[in-house]
FISEMI-158807 format. One line per field, with one value per residue (C-alpha): x, y, z; residue in three letters. Coordinates in nm, 2 decimals. Layout:
X <- X  ...
Y <- Y  ...
Z <- Z  ...
r <- ALA  ...
This chain:
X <- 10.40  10.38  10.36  10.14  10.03  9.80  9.63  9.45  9.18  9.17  8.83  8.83  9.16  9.31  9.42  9.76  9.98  10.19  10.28  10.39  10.43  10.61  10.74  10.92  10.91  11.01  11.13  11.06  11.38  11.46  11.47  11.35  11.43  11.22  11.46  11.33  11.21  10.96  10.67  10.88  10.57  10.73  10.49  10.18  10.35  10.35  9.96  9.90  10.02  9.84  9.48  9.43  9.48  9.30  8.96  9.06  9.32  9.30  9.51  9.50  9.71  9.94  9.88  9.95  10.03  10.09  10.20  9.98  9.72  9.60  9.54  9.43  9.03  9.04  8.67  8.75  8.61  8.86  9.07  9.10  9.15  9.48  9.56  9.70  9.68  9.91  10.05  10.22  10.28  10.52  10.47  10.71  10.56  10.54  10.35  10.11  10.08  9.94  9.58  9.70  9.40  9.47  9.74  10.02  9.95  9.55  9.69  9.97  9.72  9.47  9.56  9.50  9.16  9.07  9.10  8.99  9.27  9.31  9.12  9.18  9.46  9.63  9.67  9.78  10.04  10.14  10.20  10.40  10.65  10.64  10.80  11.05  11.09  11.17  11.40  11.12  11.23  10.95  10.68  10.46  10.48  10.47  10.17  9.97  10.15  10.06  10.23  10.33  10.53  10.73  11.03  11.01  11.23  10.99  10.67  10.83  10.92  10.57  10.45  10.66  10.53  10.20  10.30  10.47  10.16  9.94  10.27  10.26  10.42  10.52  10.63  10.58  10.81  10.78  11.08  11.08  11.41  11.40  11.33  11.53  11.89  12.17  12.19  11.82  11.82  12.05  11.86  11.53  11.74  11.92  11.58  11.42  11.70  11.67  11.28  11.38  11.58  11.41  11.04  11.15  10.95  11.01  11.04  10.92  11.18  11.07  11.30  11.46  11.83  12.02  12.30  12.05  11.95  12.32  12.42  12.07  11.88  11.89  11.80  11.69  11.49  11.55  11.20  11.15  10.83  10.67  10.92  11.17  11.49  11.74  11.65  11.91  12.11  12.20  12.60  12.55  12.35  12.58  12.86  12.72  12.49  12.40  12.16  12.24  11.96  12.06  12.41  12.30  12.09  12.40  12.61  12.36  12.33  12.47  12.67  12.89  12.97  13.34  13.43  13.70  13.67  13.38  13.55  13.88  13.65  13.52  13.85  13.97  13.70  13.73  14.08  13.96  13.78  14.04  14.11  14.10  13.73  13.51  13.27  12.98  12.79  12.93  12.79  12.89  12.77  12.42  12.21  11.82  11.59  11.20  10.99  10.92  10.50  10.52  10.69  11.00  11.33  11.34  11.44  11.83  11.78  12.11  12.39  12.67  12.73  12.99  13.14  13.22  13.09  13.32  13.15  13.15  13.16  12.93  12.90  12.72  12.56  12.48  12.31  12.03  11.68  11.68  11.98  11.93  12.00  11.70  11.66  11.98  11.94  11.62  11.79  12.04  11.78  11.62  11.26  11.36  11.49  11.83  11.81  12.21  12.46  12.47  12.44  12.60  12.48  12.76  12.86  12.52  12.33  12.05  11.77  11.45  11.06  10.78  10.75  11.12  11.18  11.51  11.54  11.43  11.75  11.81  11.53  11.66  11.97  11.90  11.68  11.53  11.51  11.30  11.31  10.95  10.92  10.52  10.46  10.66  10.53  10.16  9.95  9.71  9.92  10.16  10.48  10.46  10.29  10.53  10.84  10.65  10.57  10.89  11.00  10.65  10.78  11.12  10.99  11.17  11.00  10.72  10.60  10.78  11.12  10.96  10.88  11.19  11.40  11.11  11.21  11.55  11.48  11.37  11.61  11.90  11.77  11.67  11.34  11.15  10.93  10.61  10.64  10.58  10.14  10.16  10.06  10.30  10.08  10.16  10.52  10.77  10.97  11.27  11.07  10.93  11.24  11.38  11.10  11.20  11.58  11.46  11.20  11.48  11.71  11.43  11.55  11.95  12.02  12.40  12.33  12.13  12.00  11.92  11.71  11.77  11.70  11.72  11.61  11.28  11.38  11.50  11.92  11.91  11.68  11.93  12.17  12.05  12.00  12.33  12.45  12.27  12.35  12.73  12.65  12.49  12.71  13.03  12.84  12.63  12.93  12.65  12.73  12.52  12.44  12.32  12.18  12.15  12.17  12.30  12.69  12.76  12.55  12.73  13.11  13.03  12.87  13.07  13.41  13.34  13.13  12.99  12.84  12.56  12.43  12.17  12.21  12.61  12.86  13.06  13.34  13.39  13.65  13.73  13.55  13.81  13.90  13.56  13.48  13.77  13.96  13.64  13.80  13.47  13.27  12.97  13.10  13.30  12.88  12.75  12.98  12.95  12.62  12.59  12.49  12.74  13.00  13.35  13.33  13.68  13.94  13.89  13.49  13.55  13.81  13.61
Y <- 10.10  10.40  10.77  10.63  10.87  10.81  11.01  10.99  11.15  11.27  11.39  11.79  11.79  11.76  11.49  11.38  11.26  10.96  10.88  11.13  11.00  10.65  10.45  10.12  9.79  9.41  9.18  8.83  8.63  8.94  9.08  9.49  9.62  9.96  10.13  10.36  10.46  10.45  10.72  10.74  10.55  10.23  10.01  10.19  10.11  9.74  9.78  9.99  9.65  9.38  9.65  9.66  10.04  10.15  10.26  10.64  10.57  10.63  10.67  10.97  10.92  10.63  10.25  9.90  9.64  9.25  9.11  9.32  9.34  9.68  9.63  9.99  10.05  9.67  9.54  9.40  9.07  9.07  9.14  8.91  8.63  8.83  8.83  8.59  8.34  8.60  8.79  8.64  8.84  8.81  9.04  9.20  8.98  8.62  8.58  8.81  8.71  8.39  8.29  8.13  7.89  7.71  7.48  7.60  7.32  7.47  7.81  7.75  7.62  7.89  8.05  7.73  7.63  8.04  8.00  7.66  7.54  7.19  6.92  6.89  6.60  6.78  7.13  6.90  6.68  7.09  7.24  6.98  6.96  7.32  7.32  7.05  7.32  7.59  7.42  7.27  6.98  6.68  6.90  6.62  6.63  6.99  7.08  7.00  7.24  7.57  7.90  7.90  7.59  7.76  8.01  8.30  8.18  7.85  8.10  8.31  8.06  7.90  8.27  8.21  7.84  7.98  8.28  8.05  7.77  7.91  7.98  8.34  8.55  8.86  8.80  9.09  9.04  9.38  9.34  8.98  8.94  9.26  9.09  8.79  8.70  8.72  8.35  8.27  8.63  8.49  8.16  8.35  8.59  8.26  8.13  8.42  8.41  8.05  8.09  8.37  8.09  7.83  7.97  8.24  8.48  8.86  8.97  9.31  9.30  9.63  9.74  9.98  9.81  9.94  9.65  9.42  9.52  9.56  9.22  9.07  9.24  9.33  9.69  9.93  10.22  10.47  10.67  10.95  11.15  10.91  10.98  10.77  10.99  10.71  10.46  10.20  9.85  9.76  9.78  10.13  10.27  10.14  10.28  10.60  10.70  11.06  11.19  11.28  11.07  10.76  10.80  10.82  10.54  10.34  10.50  10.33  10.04  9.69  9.74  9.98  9.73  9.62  9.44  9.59  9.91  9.92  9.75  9.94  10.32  10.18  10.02  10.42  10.55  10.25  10.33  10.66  10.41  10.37  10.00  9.99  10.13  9.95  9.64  9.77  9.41  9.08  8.71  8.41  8.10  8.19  7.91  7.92  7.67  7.65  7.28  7.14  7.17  6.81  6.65  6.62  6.75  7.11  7.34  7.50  7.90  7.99  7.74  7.85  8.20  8.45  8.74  9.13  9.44  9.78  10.09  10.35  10.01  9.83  9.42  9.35  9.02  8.84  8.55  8.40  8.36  8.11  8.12  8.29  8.64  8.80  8.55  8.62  9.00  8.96  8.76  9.05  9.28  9.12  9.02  8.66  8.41  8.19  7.87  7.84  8.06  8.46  8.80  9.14  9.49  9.74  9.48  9.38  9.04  9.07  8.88  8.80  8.92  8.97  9.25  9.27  9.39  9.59  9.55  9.91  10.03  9.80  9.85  10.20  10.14  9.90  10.02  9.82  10.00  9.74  9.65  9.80  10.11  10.08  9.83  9.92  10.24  10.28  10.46  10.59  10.80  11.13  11.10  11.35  11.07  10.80  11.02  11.10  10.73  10.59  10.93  10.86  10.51  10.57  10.89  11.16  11.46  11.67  11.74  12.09  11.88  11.61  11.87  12.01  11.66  11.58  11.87  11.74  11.43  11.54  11.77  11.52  11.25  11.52  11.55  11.92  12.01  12.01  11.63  11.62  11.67  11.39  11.05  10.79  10.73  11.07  11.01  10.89  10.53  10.72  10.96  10.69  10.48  10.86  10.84  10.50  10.57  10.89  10.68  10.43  10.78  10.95  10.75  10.82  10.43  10.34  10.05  10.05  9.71  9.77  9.48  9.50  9.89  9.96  9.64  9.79  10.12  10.24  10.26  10.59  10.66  10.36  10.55  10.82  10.64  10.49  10.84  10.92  10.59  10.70  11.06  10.95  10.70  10.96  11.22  11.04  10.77  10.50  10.11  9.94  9.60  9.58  9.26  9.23  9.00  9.27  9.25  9.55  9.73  9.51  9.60  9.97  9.95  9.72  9.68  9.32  9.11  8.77  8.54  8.26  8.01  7.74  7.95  7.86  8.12  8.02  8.29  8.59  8.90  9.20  9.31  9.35  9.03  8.83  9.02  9.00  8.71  8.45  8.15  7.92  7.82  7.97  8.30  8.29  8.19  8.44  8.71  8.57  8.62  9.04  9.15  9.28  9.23  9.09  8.75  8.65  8.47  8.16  8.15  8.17  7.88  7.71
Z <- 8.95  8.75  8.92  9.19  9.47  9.79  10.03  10.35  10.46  10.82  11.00  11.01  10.85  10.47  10.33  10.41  10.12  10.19  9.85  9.58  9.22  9.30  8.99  9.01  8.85  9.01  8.73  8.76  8.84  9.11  9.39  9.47  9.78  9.90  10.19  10.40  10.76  10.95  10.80  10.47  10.26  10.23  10.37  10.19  9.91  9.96  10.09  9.71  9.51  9.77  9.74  10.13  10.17  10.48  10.44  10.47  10.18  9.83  9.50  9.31  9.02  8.86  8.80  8.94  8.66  8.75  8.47  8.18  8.39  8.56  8.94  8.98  9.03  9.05  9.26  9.55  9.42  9.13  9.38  9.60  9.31  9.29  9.64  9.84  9.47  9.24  9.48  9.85  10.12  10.43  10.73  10.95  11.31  11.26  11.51  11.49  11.14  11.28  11.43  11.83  11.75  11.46  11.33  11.16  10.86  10.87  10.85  10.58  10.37  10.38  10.01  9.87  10.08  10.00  9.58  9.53  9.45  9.62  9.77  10.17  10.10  9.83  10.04  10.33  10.10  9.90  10.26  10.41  10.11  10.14  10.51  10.43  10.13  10.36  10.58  10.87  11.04  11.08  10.84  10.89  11.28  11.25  11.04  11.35  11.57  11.72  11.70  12.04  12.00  11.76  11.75  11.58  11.30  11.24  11.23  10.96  10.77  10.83  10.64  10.35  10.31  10.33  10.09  9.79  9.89  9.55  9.38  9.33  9.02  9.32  9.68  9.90  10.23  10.43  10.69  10.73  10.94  11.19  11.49  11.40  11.57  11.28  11.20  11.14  10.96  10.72  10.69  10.58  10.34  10.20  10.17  9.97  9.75  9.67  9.63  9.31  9.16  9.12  9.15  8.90  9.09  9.19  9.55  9.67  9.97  10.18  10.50  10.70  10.65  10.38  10.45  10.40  10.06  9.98  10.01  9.91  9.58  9.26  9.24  9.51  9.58  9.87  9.99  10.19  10.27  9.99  9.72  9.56  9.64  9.47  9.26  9.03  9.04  9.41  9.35  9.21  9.50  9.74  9.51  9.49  9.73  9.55  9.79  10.17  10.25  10.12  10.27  10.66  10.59  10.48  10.73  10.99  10.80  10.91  10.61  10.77  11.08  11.14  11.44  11.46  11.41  11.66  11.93  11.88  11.90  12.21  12.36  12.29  12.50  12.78  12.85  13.04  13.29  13.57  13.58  13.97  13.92  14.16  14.11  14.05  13.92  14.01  13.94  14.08  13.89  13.86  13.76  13.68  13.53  13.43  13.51  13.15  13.07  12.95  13.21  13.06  13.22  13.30  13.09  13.17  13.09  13.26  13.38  13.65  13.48  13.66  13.55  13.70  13.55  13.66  13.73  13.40  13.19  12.96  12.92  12.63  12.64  12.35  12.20  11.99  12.12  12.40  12.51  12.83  12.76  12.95  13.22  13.37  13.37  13.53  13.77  13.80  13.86  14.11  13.87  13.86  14.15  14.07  14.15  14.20  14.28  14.37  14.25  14.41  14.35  14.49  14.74  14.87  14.76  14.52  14.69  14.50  14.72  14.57  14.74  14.89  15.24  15.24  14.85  14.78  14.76  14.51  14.30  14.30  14.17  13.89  13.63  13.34  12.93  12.73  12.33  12.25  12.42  12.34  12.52  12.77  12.85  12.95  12.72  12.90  13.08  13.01  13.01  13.26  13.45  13.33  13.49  13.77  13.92  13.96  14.13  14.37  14.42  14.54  14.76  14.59  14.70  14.72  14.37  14.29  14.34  14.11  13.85  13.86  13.81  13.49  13.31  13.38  13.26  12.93  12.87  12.95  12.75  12.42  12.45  12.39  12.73  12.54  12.53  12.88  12.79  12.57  12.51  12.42  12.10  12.00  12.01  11.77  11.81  11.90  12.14  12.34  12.38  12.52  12.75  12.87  12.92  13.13  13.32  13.43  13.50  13.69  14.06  13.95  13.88  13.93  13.69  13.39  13.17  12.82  12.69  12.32  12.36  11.96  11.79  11.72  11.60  11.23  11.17  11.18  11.51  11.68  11.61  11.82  12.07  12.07  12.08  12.37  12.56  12.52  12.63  12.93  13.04  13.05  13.21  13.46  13.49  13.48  13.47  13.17  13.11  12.75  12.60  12.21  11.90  11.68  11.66  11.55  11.79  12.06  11.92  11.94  12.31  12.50  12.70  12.80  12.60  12.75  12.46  12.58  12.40  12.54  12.88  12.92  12.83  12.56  12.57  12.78  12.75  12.58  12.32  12.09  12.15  12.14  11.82  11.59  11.72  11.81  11.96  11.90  11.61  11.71  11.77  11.43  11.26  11.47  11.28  10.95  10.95  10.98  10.63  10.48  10.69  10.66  10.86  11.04  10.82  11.02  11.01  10.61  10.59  10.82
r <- UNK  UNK  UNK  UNK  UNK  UNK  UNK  UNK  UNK  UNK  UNK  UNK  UNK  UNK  UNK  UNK  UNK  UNK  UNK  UNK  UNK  UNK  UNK  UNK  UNK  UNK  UNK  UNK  UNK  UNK  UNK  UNK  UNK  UNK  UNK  UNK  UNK  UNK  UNK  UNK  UNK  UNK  UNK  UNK  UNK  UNK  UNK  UNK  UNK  UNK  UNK  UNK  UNK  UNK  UNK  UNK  UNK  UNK  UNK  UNK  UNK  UNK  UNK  UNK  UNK  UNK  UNK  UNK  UNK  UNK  UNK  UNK  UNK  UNK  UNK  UNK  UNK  UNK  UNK  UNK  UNK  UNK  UNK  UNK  UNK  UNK  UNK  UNK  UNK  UNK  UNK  UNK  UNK  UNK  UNK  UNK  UNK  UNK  UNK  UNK  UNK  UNK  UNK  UNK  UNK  UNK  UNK  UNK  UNK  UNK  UNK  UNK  UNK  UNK  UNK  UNK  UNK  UNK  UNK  UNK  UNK  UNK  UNK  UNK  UNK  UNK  UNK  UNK  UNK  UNK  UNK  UNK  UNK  UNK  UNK  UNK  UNK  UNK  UNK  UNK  UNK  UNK  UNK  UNK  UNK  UNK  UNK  UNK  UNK  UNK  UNK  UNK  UNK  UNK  UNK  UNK  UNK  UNK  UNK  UNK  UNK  UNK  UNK  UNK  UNK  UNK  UNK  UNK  UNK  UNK  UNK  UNK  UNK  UNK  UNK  UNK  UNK  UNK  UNK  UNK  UNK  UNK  UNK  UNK  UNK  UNK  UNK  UNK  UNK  UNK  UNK  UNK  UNK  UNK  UNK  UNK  UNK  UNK  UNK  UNK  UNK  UNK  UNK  UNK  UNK  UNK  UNK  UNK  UNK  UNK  UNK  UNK  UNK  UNK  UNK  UNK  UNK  UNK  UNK  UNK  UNK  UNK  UNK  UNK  UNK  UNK  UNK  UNK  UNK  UNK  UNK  UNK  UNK  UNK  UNK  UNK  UNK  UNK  UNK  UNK  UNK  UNK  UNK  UNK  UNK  UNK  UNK  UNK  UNK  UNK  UNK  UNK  UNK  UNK  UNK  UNK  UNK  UNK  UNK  UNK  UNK  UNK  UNK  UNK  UNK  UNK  UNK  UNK  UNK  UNK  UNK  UNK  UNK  UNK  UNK  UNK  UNK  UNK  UNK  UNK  UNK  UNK  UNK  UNK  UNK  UNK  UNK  UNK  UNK  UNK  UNK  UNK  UNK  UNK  UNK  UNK  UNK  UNK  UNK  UNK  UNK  UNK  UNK  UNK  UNK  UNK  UNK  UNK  UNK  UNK  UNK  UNK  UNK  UNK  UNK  UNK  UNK  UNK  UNK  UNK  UNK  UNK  UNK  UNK  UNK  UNK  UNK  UNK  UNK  UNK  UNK  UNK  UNK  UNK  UNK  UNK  UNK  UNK  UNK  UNK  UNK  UNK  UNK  UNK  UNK  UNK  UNK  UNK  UNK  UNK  UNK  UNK  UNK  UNK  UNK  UNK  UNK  UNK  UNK  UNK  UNK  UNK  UNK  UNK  UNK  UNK  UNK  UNK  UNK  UNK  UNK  UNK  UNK  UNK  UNK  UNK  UNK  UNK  UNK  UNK  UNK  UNK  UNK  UNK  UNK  UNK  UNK  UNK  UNK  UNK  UNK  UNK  UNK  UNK  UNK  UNK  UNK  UNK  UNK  UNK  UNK  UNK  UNK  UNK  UNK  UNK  UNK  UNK  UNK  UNK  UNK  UNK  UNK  UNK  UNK  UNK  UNK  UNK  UNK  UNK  UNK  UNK  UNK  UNK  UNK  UNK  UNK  UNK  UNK  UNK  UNK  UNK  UNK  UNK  UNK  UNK  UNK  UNK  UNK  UNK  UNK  UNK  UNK  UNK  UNK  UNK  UNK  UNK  UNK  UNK  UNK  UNK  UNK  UNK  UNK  UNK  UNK  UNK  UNK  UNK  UNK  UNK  UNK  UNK  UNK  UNK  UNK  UNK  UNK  UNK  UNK  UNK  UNK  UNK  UNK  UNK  UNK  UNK  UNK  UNK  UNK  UNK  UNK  UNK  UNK  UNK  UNK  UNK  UNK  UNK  UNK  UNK  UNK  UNK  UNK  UNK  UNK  UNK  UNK  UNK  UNK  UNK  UNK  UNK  UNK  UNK  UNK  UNK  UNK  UNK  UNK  UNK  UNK  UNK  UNK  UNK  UNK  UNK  UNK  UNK  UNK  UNK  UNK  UNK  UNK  UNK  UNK  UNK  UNK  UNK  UNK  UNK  UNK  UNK  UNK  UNK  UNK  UNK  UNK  UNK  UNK  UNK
């Protein structure tokens, strides 16, 4: 790319620049990471290379070149003999990446079906060593599979098979491993960087994680407002950050995370929690399990799991996907019926109703923050609406006292008042997940349970919200229960961590502890695999 810059044209309005003289090159043989956050450009400039600009979109100046020849003002006929043949592309959602109706096989082998290159047998036969290529178990059994039988680790890597199927001079992955759990992040990373090996292709890695370009590419550029503010080998970025920009994004970074030194800030701060405080959340060998579709035996989502949360505490649960980390908070909150054992809120039994006589005062006290405040937060309303119906639902007041406690809410939780008026779509990432944590605030909530809260957001806007989490916790002395797959974010939040795996808890303790001195093998992977960081001297001999 060579000063390339993009604009969009809005109705009644000028056109909005997203991308201001961009220039960077991806070798073959490497890896080129674009860092930035959300609204810096980053992904516009993957959609410049690929041609699929929005209709409203345009460049004004620069070129595109793939190998010595000038994408830029290409037809979209000539274009699409490029895409998808010369060029692969990985999105960010596996799953939404992937048609619910057809076979993954069908699907995988679309770029080959799409340029004509390969007869029905020979895309199946190309596909299927594909998947055993990318680390599928039974490709053969699996080609024939739907997306819904898969986890979200299996779909991406269904995308990359489908991505390398026509064998493609440039891969474009734009953040291929942010929803992904630690391990089967590393497995994907491990996988691109075997693909530049022995395909001898370049990688266009785009992504919000500085730690992750760190530890995985070649060279990187760092964009802001649609310009490259630092640009250069990986090792000397990382070295030498240069701009103030580039340095809070590798501040926020998985890079910076130590286990240690996380665990040890928060063991400072947990000290100031009397340890005679009350019991606020207690467990007793909660067990829950789901009838198998097939007929087979049940599936176990949570198997005899107790422990005790303390009032002014955090217990940060972790684990991969499936292994029972939101079943048995929704079973804590009441959403979700256990099938064995007991739950107690302040003393008093958590008893699952649909609509549950006598649990109102529990649904008052236990409040839910999910992962994607979007979708959690209705977008036809205000969030002058959103505050206002669980403060209707819990009978707070007549509506000056509601209005009084909204402008609370926003001012506790950061928020301007103006944002009261507006719609969730007008609303930044960070903004809305605000609006969540004051919508589960609004009915004064003695525990709080964070469902993966900042996996969705940039490093810098987590950290924000991190920030504000701590806040409110010492002022409001609230009790959190905060599930993640991110390590480092766990470190820095908890005071107990309890670690599941295929719904049993595999160790329990102190953070400081759990995170620095793992006593099991899966704990110590688990750790090893945080880009960037320094995995335990045992995981490493091991």
């Amino acid at each position: 790319m060579r000063d390339v810059s993009v604009e969009f044209a809005l109705p009644g309005r000028a056109a909005t620049p997203v991308l201001d003289r961009v220039s960077l090159d991806v070798s073959a043989g490497s890896i080129r990471a674009v860092v930035g956050e959300s609204g810096s450009g980053k992904s516009t400039l993957g959609r410049v290379v690929t041609g699929t600009l929005a209709e409203n979109g345009r460049i004004t100046a620069g070129e595109v070149v793939l190998g010595g020849r000038a994408l830029t003002g290409l037809p979209e006929r000539q274009y699409r003999a490029v895409r998808g043949k010369e060029i692969g592309y990985i999105p960010q959602d596996a799953r939404l990446g992937l048609n619910p109706l057809l076979p993954v096989g069908v699907q995988a082998a679309e770029p080959l079906r799409a340029h004509g290159l390969a007869s029905r047998a020979e895309r199946r036969e190309r596909v299927i060593d594909l998947f055993a290529k990318v680390g599928l178990r039974d490709p053969e059994r699996l080609y024939g599979r739907y997306p819904h039988e898969l986890s979200g680790g299996m779909c991406q890597r269904v995308l990359i098979a489908a991505a390398m199927s026509t064998r493609p001079r440039l891969l474009i992955a734009d953040e291929p491993t942010t929803a992904l759990d630690v391990t089967v992040q590393k497995t994907i990373l491990d996988l691109l960087s075997s693909l530049v090996e022995t395909e001898d292709l370049g990688i266009l890695l785009i992504t919000h994680d500085l730690g992750i370009a760190a530890e995985r590419t070649d060279d990187i550029a760092v964009v802001k407002d649609g310009r490259i503010v630092r640009s250069g080998r990986t090792d000397e970025v990382v070295a030498e950050p240069g701009d103030p920009y580039t340095e809070n994004l590798l501040r926020s970074s998985s890079l910076g995370f130590s286990g240690r030194r996380a665990a040890t800030a928060r063991l400072e701060y947990s000290r100031t929690v009397p340890a005679d405080a009350p019991v606020v959340v207690e467990a007793k060998g909660v067990g829950k399990t789901f009838p198998s579709r097939r007929g087979s035996d049940p599936v176990t989502a949570v198997a005899d799991a107790s422990f005790q949360v303390r009032k002014g505490t955090t217990l940060g649960i972790v684990g991969e996907s499936g292994s029972g980390k939101t079943t048995l908070v929704r079973v804590l909150a009441g959403l979700t019926p256990a099938d064995a054992g007991s739950v107690e809120i302040d003393g008093e039994p958590v008893v699952h109703h649909r609509r549950a006589a006598g649990q109102s005062g529990l649904y008052r006290r236990v409040q839910m923050v999910y992962q994607d405040p979007f979708a959690s937060l209705n977008p036809r309303s205000t969030v002058r609406s959103i505050l206002d119906e669980p403060l209707r639902g819990h009978r707070y007041g007549p509506a000056p006292e509601r209005a009084r406690r909204i402008t609370e809410l926003l001012e506790v939780t950061g928020l301007p008042a103006s944002v009261a008026d507006r719609y969730t779509a007008e609303l930044s990432g960070g903004q809305r997940q605000r609006v969540a944590i004051a919508r589960a605030l609004a009915p004064r909530p003695d525990v709080v349970i964070l469902d993966e809260p900042v996996s969705a957001l940039d490093v810098s806007v987590q950290r924000q919200i991190l920030d504000l989490l701590a806040t409110l916790q010492r002022e409001l002395t609230l009790t959190y229960v905060f599930i993640s797959h991110d390590l480092g974010v766990i470190a820095e939040v908890s005071d107990e961590v309890v670690v599941l795996r295929h719904g049993h808890i595999v160790e329990r303790g102190r953070a400081l502890g759990v995170l620095t001195d793992p006593r099991t093998d899966y704990v110590k992977r688990l750790l090893a695999s945080i880009p960037g960081a320094v995995a335990p001297r045992s995981a490493l001999s091991s």
